[in-house]
DSSP file (Angstrom, degrees, kcal/mol; ACC not computed):
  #  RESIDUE AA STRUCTURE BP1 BP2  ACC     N-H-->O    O-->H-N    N-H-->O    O-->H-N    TCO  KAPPA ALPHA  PHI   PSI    X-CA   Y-CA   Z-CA
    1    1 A X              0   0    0      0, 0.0     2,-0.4     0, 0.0     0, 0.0   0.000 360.0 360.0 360.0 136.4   25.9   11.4  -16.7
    2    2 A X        -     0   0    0      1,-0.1     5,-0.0     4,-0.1     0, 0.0  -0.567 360.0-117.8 -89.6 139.3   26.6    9.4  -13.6
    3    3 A X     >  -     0   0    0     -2,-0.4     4,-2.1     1,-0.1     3,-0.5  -0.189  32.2-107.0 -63.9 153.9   30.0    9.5  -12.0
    4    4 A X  T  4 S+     0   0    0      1,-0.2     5,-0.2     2,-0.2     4,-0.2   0.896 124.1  49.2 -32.4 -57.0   32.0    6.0  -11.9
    5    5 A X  T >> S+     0   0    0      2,-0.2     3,-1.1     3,-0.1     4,-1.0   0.949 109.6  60.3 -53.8 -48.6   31.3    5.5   -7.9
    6    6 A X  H >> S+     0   0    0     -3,-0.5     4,-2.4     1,-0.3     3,-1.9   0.997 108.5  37.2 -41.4 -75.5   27.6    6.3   -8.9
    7    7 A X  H 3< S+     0   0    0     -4,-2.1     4,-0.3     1,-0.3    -1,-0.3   0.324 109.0  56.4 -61.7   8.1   27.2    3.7  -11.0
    8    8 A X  H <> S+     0   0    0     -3,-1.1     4,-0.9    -5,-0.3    -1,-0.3   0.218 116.3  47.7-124.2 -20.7   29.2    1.0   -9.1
    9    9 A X  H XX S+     0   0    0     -3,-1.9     3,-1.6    -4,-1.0     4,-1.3   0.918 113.5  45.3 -80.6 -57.2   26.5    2.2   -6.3
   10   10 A X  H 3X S+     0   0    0     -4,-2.4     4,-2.2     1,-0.3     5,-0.2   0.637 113.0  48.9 -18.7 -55.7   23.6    1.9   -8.8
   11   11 A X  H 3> S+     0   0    0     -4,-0.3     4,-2.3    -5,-0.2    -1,-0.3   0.864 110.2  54.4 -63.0 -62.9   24.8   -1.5  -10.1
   12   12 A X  H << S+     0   0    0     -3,-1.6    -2,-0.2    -4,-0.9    -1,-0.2   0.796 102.9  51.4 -62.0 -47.1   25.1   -2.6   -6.5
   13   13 A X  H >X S+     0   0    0     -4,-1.3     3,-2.4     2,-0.2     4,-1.4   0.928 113.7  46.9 -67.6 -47.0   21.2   -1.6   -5.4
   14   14 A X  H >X S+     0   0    0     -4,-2.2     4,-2.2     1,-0.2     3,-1.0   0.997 108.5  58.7 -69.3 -21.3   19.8   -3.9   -8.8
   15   15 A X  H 3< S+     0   0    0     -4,-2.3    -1,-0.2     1,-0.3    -2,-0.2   0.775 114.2  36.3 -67.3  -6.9   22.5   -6.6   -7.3
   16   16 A X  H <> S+     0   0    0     -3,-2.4     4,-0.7    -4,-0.2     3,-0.3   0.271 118.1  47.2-121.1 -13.4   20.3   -6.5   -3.9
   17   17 A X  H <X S+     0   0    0     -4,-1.4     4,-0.8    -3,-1.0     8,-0.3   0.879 109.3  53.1-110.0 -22.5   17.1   -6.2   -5.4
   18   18 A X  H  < S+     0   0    0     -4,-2.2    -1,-0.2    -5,-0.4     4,-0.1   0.031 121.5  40.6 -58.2  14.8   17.7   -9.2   -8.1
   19   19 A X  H  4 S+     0   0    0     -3,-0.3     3,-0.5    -5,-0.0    -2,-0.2   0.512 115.8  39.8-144.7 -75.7   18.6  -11.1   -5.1
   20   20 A X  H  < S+     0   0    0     -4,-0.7    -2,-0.2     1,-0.2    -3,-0.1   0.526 137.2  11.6 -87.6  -7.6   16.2  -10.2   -2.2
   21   21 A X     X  +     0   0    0     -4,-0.8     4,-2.5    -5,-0.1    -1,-0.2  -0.050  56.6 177.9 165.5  80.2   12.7  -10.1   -4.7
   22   22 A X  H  > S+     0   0    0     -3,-0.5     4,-3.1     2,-0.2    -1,-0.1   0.897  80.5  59.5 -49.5 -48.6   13.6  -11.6   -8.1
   23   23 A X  H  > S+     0   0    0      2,-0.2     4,-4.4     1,-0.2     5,-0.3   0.969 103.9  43.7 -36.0 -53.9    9.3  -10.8   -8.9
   24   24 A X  H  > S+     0   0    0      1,-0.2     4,-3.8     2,-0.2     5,-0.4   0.945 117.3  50.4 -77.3 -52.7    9.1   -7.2   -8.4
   25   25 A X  H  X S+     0   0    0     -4,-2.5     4,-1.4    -8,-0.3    -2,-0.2   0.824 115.0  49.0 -23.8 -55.3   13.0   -7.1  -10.8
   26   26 A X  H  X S+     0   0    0     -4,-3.1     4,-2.7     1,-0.2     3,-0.4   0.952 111.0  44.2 -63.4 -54.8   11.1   -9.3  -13.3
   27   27 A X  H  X S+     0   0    0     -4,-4.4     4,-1.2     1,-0.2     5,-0.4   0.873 111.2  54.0 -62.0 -28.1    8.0   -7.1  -13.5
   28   28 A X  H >< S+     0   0    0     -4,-3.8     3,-1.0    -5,-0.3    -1,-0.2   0.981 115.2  42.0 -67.9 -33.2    9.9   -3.8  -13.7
   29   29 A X  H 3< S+     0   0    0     -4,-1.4    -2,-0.2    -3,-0.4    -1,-0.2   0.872 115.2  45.1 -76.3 -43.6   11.8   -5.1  -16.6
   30   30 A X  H 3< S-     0   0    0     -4,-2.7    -1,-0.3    -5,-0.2    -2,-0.2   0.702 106.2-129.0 -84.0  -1.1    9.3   -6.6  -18.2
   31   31 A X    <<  +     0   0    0     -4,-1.2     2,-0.2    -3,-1.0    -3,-0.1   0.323  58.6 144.1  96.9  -0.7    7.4   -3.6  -17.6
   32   32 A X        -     0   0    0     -5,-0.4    -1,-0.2    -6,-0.3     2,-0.2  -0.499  26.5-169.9 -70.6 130.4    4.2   -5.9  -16.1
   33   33 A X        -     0   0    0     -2,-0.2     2,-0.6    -5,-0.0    54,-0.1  -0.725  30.3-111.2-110.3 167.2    2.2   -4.4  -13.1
   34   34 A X        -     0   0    0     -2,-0.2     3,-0.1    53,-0.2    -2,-0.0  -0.882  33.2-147.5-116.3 145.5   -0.1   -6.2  -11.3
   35   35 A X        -     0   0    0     -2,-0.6    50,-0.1     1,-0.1    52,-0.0  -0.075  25.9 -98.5 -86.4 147.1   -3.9   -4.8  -12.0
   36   36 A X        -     0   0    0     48,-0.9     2,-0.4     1,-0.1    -1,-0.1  -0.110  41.3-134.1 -47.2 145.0   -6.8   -4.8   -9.2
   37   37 A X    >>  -     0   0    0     -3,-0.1     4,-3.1     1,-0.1     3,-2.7  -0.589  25.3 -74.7-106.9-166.5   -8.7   -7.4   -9.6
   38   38 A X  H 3> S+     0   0    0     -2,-0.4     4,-2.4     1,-0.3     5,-0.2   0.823 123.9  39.7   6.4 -95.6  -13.0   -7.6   -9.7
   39   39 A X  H 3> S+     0   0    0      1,-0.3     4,-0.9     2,-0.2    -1,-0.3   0.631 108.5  54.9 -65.3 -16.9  -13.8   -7.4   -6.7
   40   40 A X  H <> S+     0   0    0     -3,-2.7     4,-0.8     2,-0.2    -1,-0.3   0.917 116.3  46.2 -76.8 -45.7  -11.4   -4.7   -5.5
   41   41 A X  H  X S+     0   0    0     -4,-3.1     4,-1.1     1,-0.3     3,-0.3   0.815 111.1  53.2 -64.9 -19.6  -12.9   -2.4   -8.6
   42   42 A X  H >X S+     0   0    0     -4,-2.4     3,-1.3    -5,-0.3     4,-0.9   0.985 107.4  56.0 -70.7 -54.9  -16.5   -3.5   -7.5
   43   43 A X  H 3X S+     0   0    0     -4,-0.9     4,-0.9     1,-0.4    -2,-0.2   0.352 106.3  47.3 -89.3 -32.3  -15.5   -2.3   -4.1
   44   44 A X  H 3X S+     0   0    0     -4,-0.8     4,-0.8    -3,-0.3    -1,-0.4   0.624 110.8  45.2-112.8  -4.2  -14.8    0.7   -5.0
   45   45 A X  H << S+     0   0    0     -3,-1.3     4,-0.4    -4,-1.1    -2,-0.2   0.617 108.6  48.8 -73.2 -28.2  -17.2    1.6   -6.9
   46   46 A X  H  X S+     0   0    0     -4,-0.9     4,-0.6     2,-0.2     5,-0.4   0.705 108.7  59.7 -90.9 -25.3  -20.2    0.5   -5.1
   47   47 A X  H  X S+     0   0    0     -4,-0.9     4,-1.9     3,-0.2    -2,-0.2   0.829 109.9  46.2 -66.7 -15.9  -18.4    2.3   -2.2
   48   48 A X  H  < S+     0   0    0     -4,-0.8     4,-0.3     2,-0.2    -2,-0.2   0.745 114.7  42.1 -67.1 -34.4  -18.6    5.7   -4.8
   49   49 A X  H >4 S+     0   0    0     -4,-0.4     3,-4.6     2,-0.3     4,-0.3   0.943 112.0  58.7-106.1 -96.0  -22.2    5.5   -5.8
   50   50 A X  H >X S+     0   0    0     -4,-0.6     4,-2.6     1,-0.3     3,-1.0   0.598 108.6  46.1  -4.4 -73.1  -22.9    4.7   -2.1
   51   51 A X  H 3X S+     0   0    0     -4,-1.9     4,-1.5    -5,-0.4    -1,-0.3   0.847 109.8  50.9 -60.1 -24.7  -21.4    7.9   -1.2
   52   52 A X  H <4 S+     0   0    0     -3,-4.6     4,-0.3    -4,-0.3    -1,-0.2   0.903 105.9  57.0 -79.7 -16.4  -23.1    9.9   -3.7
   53   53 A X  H <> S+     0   0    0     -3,-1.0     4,-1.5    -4,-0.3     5,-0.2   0.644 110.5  42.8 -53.1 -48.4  -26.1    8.5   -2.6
   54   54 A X  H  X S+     0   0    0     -4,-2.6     4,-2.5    -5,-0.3     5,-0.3   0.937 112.2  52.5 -74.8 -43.1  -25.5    9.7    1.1
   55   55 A X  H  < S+     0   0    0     -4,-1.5    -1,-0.2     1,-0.2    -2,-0.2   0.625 111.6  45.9 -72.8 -20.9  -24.4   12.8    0.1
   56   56 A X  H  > S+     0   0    0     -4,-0.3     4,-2.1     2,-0.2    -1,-0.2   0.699 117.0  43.9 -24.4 -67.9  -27.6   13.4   -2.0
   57   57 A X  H  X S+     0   0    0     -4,-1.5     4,-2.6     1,-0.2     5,-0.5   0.964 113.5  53.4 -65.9 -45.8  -29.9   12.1    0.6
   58   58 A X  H  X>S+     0   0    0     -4,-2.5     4,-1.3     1,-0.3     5,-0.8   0.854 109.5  47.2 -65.2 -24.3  -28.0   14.1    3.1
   59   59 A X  H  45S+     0   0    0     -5,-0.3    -1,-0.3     2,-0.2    -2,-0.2   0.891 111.0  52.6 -89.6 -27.9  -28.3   17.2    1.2
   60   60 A X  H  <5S+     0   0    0     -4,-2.1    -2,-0.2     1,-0.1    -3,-0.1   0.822 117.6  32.8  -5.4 -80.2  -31.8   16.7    0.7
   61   61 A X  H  <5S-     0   0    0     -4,-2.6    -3,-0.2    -5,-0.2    -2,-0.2   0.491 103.5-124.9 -94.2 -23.1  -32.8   16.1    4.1
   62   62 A X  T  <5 +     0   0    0     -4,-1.3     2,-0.3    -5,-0.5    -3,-0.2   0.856  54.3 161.0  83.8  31.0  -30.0   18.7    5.5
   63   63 A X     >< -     0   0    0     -5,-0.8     4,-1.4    -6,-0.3    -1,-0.3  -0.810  31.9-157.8-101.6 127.4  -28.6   15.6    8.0
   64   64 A X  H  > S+     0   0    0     -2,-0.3     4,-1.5     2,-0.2     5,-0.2   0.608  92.1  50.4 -85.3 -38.8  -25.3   16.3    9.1
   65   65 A X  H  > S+     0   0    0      2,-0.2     4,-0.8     3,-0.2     5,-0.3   0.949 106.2  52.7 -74.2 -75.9  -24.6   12.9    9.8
   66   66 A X  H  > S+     0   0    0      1,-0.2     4,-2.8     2,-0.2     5,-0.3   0.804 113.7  46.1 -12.5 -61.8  -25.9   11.5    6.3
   67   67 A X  H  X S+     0   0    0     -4,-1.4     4,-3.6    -9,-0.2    -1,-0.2   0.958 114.2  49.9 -58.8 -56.0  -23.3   14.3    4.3
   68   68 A X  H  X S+     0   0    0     -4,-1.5     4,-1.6     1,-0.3     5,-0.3   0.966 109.8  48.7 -89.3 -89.2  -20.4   13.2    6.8
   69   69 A X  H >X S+     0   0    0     -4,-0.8     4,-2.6    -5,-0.2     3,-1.8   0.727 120.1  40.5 -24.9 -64.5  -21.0    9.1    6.1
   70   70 A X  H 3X S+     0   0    0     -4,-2.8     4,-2.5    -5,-0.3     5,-0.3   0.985 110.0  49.0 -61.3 -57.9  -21.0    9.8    2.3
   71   71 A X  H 3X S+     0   0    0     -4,-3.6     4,-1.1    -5,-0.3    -1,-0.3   0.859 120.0  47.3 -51.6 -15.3  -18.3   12.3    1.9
   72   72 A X  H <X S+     0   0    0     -3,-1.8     4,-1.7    -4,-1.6     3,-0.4   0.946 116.8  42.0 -93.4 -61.8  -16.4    9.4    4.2
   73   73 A X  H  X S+     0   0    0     -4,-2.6     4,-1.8    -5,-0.3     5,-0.4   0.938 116.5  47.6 -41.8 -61.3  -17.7    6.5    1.9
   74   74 A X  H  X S+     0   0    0     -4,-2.5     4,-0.9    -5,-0.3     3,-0.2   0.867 111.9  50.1 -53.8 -48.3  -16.9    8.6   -1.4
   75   75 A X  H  X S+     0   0    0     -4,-1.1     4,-3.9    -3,-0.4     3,-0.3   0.914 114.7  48.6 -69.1 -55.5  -13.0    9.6   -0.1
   76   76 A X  H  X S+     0   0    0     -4,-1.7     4,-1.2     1,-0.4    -1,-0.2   0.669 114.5  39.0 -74.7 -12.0  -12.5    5.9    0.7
   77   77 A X  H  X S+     0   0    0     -4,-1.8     4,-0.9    -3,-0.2    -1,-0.4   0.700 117.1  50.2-103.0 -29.0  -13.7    4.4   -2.7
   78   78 A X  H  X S+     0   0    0     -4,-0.9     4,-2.5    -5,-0.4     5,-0.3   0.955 115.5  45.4-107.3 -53.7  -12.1    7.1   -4.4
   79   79 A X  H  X S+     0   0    0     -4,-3.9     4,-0.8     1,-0.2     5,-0.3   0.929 114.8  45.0  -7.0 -79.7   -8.5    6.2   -2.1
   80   80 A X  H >X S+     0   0    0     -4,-1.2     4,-1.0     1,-0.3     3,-0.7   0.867 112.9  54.7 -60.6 -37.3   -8.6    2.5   -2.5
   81   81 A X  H >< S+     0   0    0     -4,-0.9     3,-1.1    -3,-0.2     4,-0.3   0.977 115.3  38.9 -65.2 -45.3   -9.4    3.4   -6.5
   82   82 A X  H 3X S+     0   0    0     -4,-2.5     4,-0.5     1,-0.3    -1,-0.2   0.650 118.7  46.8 -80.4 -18.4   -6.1    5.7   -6.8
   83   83 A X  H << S+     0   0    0     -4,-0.8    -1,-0.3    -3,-0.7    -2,-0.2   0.563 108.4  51.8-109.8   3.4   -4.0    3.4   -4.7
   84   84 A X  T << S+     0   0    0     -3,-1.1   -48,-0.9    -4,-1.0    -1,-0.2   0.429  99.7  70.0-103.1  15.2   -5.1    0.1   -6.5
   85   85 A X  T  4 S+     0   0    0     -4,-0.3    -2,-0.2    -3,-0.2    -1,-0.2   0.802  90.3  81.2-103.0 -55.5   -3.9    2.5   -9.9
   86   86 A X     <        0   0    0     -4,-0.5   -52,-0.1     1,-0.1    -3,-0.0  -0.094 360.0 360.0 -69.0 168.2    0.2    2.0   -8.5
   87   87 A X              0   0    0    -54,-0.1   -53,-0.2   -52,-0.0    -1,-0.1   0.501 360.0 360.0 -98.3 360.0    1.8   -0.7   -9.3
């Protein structure tokens, strides 16, 4: 349970955030995120395949370069997937 001062702080932060960015207040409450769209999920997806591709080829052919670009491709589509996830 929060003490009296606690809650008079608490109460104070939603009075500043209903004030300074009424949007993001509405969406927590209403519990709406907003989701990637298309083209960010295309994006990250062709950048995944793309890296599995290099990393395939690269393992293949035993090119240092090849592994390095894909595992680089793969990390960044897999990033951008994870961070487009938060609200």
């Amino acid at each position: 349970m929060l003490s009296r001062n606690e809650q008079q702080q608490l109460r104070a932060i939603e009075q500043w955030f209903e004030l300074s960015d009424p949007e993001l207040t509405r969406a927590l409450r209403e519990g709406r995120f907003r989701h990637p769209g298309l083209s960010r999920r295309l994006l990250c997806v062709t950048l995944m395949v793309f890296g599995g591709i290099l990393i395939g080829l690269g393992a293949v052919a035993a090119h240092v370069f090849l592994l390095f670009v894909g595992i680089l491709s793969l990390t960044t589509g897999v990033c951008l997937r994870i961070g487009a996830l938060r609200p």
